[in-house]
C-alpha positions in Angstrom: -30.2 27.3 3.6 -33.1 29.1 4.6 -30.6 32.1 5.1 -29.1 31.8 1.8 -33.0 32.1 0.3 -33.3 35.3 2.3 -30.1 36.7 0.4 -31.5 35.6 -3.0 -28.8 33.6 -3.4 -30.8 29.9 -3.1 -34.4 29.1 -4.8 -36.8 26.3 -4.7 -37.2 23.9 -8.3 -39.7 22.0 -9.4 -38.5 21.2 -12.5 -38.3 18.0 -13.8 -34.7 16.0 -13.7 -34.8 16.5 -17.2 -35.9 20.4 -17.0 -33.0 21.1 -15.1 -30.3 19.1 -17.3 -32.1 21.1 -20.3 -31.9 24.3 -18.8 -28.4 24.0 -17.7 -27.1 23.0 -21.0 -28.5 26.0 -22.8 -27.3 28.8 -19.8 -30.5 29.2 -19.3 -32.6 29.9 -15.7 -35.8 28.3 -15.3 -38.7 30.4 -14.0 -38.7 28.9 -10.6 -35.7 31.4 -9.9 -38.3 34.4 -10.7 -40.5 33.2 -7.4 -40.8 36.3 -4.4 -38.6 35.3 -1.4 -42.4 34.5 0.3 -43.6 32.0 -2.0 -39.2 30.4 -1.8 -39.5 30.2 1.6 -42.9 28.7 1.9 -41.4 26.0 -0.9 -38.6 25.7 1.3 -40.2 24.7 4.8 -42.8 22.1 2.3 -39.2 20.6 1.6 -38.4 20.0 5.3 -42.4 18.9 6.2 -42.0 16.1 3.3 -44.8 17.7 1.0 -42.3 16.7 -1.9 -41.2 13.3 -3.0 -37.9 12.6 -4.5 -37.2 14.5 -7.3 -40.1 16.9 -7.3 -38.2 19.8 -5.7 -34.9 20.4 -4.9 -32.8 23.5 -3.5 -30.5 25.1 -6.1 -27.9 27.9 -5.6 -27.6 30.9 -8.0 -24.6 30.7 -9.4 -23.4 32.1 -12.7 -26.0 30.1 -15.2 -23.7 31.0 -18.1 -20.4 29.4 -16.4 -18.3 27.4 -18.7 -18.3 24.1 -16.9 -22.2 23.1 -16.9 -22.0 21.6 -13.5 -21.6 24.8 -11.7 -24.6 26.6 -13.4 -27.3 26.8 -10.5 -25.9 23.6 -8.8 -28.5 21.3 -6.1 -27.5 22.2 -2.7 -30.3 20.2 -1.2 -32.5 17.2 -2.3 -35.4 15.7 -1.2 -35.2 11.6 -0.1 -36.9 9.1 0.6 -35.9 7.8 4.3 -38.4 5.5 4.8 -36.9 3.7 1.5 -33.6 4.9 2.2 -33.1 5.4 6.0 -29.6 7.2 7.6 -28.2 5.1 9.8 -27.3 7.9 12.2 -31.0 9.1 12.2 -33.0 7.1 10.3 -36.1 9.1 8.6 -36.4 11.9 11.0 -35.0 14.0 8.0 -36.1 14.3 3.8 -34.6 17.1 2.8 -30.6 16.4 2.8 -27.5 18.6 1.7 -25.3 17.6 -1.0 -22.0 17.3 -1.1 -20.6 20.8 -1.7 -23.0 22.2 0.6 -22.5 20.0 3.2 -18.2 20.7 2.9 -18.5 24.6 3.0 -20.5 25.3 6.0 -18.5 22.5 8.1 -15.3 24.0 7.0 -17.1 27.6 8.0 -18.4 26.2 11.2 -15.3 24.4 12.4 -12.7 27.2 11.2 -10.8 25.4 8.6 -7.8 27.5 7.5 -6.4 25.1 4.5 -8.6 22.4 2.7 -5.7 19.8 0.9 -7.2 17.3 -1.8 -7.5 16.2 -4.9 -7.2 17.9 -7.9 -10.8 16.5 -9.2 -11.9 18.8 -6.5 -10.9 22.0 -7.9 -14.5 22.3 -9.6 -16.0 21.5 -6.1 -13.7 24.4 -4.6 -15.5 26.8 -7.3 -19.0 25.7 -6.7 -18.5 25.9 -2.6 -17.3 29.5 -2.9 -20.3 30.5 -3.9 -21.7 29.8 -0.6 -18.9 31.8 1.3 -19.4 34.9 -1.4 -22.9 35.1 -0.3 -22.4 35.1 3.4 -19.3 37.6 3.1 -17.1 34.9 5.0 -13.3 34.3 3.4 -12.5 31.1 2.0 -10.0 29.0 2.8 -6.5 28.1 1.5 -7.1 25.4 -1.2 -4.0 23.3 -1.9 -5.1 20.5 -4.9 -2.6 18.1 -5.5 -2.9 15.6 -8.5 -3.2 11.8 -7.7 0.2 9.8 -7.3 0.3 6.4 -8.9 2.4 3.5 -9.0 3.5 1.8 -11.8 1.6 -1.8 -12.0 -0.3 -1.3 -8.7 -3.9 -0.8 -8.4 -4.7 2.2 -5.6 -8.5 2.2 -6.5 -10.2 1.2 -3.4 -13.2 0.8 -5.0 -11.5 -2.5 -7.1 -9.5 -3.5 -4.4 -12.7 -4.0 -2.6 -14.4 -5.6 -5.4 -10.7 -7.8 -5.6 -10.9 -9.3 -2.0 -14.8 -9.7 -2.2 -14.7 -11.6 -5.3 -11.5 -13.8 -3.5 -9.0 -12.4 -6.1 -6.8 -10.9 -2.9 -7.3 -12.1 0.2 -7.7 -8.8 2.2 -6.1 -5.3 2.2 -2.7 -6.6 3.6 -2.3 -8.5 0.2 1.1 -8.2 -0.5 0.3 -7.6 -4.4 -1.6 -4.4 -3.2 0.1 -1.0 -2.9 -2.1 -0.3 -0.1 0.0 1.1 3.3 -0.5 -2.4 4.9 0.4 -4.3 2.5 3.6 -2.0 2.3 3.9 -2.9 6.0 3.6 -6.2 5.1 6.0 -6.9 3.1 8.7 -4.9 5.4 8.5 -1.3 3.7 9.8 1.1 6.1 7.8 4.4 7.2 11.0 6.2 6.3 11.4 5.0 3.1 7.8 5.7 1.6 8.1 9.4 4.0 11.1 10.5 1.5 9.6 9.4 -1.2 6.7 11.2 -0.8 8.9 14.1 0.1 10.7 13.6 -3.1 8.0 13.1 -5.2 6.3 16.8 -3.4 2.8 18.4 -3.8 1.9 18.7 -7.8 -1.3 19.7 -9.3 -0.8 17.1 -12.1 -0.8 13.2 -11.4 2.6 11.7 -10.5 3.5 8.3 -11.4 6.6 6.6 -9.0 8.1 2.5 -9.9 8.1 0.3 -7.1 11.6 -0.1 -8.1 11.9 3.4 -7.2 10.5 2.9 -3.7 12.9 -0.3 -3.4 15.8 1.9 -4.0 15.0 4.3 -0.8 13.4 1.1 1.4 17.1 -0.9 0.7 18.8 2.5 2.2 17.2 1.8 5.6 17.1 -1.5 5.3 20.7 -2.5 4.4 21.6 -1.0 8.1 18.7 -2.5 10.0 18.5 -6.4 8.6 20.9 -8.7 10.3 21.8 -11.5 7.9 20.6 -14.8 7.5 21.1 -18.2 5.8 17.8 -19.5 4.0 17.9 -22.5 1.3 15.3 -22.9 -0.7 14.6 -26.0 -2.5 17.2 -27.9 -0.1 19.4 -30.8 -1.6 21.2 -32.8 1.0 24.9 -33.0 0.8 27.3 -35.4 2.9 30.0 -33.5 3.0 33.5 -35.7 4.0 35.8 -33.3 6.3 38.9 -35.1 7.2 38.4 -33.8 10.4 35.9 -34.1 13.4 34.5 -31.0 13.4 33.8 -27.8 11.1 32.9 -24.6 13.0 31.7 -21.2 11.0 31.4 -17.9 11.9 28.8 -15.9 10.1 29.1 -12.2 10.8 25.5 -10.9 11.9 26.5 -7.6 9.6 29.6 -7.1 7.8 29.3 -3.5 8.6 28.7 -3.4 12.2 31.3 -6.1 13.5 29.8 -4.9 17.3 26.8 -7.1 16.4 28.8 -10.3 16.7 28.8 -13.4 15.0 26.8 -16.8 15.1 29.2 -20.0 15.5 27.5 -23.1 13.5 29.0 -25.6 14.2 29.1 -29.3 12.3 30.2 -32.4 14.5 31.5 -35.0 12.1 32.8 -37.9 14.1 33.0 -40.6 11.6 34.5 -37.7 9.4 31.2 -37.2 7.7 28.5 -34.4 8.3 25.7 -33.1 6.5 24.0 -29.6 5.0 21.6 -28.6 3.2 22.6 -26.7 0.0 20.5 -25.1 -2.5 19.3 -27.3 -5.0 19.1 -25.0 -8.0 23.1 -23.9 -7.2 24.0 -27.6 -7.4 21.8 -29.8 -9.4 23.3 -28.4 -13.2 26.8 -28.7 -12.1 29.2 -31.5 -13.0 31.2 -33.8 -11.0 34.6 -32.7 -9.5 32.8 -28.4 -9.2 34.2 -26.7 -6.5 32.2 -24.4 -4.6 32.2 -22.7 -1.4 29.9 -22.7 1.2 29.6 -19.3 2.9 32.0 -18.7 6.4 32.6 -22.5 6.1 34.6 -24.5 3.9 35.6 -25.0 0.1 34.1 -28.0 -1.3 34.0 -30.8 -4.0 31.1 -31.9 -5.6 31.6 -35.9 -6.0 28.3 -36.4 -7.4 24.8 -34.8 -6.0 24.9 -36.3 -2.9 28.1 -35.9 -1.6 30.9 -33.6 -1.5 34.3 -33.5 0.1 35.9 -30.3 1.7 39.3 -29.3 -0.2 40.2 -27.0 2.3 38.8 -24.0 4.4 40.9 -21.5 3.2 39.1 -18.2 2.3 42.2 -16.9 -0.3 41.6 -19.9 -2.4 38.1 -19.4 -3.0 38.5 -15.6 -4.0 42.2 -17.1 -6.2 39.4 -19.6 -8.2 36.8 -17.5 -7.9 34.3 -20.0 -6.5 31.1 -19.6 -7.1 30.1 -19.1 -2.7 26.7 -20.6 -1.5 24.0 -20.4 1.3 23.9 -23.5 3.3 22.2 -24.6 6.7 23.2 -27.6 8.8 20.9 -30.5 8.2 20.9 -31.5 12.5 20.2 -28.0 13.1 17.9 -26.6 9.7 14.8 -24.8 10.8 11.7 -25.5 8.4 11.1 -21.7 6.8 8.7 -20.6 4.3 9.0 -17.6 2.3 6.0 -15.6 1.0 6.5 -13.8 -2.5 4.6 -12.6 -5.8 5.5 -14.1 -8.9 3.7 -12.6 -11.6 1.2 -11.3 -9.8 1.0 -14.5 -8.2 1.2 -15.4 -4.3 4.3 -18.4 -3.9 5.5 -19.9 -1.1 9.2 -20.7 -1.6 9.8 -23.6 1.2 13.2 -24.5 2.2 15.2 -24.2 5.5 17.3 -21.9 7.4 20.2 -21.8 9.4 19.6 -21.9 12.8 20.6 -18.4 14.0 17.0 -17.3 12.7 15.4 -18.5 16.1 16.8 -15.2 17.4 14.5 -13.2 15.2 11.5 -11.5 16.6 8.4 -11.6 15.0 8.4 -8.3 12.7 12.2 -8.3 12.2 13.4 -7.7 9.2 16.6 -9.6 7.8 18.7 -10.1 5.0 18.9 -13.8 3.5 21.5 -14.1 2.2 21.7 -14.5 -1.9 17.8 -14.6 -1.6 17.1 -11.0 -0.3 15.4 -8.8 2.2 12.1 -10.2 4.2 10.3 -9.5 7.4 9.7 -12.8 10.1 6.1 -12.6 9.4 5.2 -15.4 12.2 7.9 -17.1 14.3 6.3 -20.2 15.3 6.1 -21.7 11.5 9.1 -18.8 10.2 7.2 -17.7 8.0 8.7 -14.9 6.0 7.7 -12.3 3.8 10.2 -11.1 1.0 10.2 -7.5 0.9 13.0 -7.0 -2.4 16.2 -8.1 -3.5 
């Protein structure tokens, strides 16, 4: 600072707050500008002592007073403060005169040898203003690379109201899976990959860019679709009795269709009376009438003979696909596993409760899987199997 003074490039102003916003509207340089180097420098080190109090002097750079964009004309590089009011909590009032913003950002950059400065496009008036400062000393300026803000359709990115969200209890922290924030992303089972190419996709642009979360869906499922084993979940169980004519019904779920080298889970249902039960999916059985044939997924094709009980016709996969049977999630009752699912339901937090299958115990907590007819979700917590859906 005291350099820049030297140069003429930096004078001391006593001008009022409402002096200076006068004086920059009209172009116009107030007389404080006119002061001999001396009488600056003199101002200058009163600054530093704490002669001034707030607002009675601040440091301004000479800049062009005639620039289109107000802001720039003269701008503060330093201001006086009061840190016995207002203490730093590095060095608490050791210091009262204090650089600004701009000034602060060009001689760091200068000092630790930045090559390219990326941000915001909001900063491309703060690029002008800090050039100044390298003009003066003869130093060369860095790359600046402004790119415009990417949004996401019906997601606040604002930290400053997601803040004001979780402290007035309206999200319960950052991780809030109706935030778009990266760990709520996480969360909900968004792959690095998946927001990597869409950023990649969506490039560097000096204007704002908007994306759908539908759009970031469509690249997570990619990933996802070879990585998530799948699962049986039932929410909103209904018990069925299900009559076999025989003394046992075994099923072999494939753990992925695609990649037979993963193996399949056996279920299997003793029924030694010729009876055994499984929980179905209420909502897939409750409207239907008597004598409906369904099937239930890798198992058997059954009979509704009222809500309660069913009767298998047959376990013959041919006639399901010939009549075109409706096929349905299902879990063993002996075996279920309690399972909650966490989701957002216009823009509220639900917990869908139901069961699984048991073949979920092999998840690991932070595994993502594929539940069947439901959709994707990470095992959030394996002790209660608590999920969180990700998307369909």
């Amino acid at each position: 600072a005291k350099r820049l003074i030297e140069l003429g490039g930096a004078y001391v102003c006593t001008c009022s707050k409402e002096e200076i916003g006068r004086n920059r509207a009209a172009g116009t340089r107030c007389a404080c500008a006119s002061r001999p180097a001396e009488e600056q420098l003199e101002l200058w080190e009163r600054m530093l002592a704490g002669d001034f109090e707030e607002g009675e002097a601040v440091l301004r750079l000479k800049t062009d007073i005639k620039h289109p964009n107000p802001s720039v004309r003269d701008w503060i590089a330093f201001r006086v403060i009061d840190t016995e009011r207002h203490p730093h909590p590095l060095v608490g009032s050791k210091y009262v005169a204090w650089p600004t913003y701009n000034f602060a950002c060009a001689i760091d950059d200068h000092l630790m040898g930045i090559t390219h400065i990326l941000r915001g496009a909001e900063h491309e008036i703060n690029t002008l203003k800090q050039k100044y400062i390298y003009e003066y000393f003869g130093w060369t300026y860095p790359t600046a690379i402004h790119f415009g803000r990417l949004g996401i359709e019906g997601a606040i990115l604002s930290k400053s109201k997601i803040r004001e969200g979780i402290r007035a209890g309206l999200y319960t922290g950052y991780d809030d899976i109706r935030l778009a924030t990266l760990r709520a992303l996480r969360r909900r089972g968004i792959l690095p990959e998946a927001i990597r190419e869409l950023m990649m996709h969506v490039g560097i642009k000096a204007s704002t860019a908007r994306i759908s979360l539908e759009n970031l869906y469509s690249t997570n499922r990619k990933y996802l679709e070879a990585k998530a084993n799948r699962y049986m979940f039932v929410p909103h169980p209904l018990k069925l009795k299900l009559r076999t004519g025989s003394s046992e019904l075994i099923a072999r779920i494939p753990r992925h269709p695609s990649y037979p080298e993963r193996g399949v889970r056996e279920l299997k249902l003793a029924a030694p009376s010729g009876y055994c039960e499984v929980y179905v999916p209420q909502d897939d059985v409750a409207h239907l009438p008597t004598g409906s044939e369904l099937r239930l997924l890798g198992l058997a094709n059954i009979k509704l003979l009222n809500l309660s009980t069913a009767e298998v016709v047959n376990l013959d996969v041919d006639y399901a696909r010939t009549k075109k049977l409706p096929i349905i999630q299902w879990a063993p009752a002996e075996e279920a596993v309690p399972a909650v699912v966490l989701m957002v339901k216009e823009g509220t937090l639900v917990e869908v409760k139901g069961v699984a299958e048991p073949g979920v115990t092999e998840l690991k907590t932070s595994e993502h899987a594929q539940l069947y007819r439901f959709g994707f979700a990470i095992l959030e917590d394996r002790h209660s199997f608590r999920f969180v859906y990700t998307h369909a």
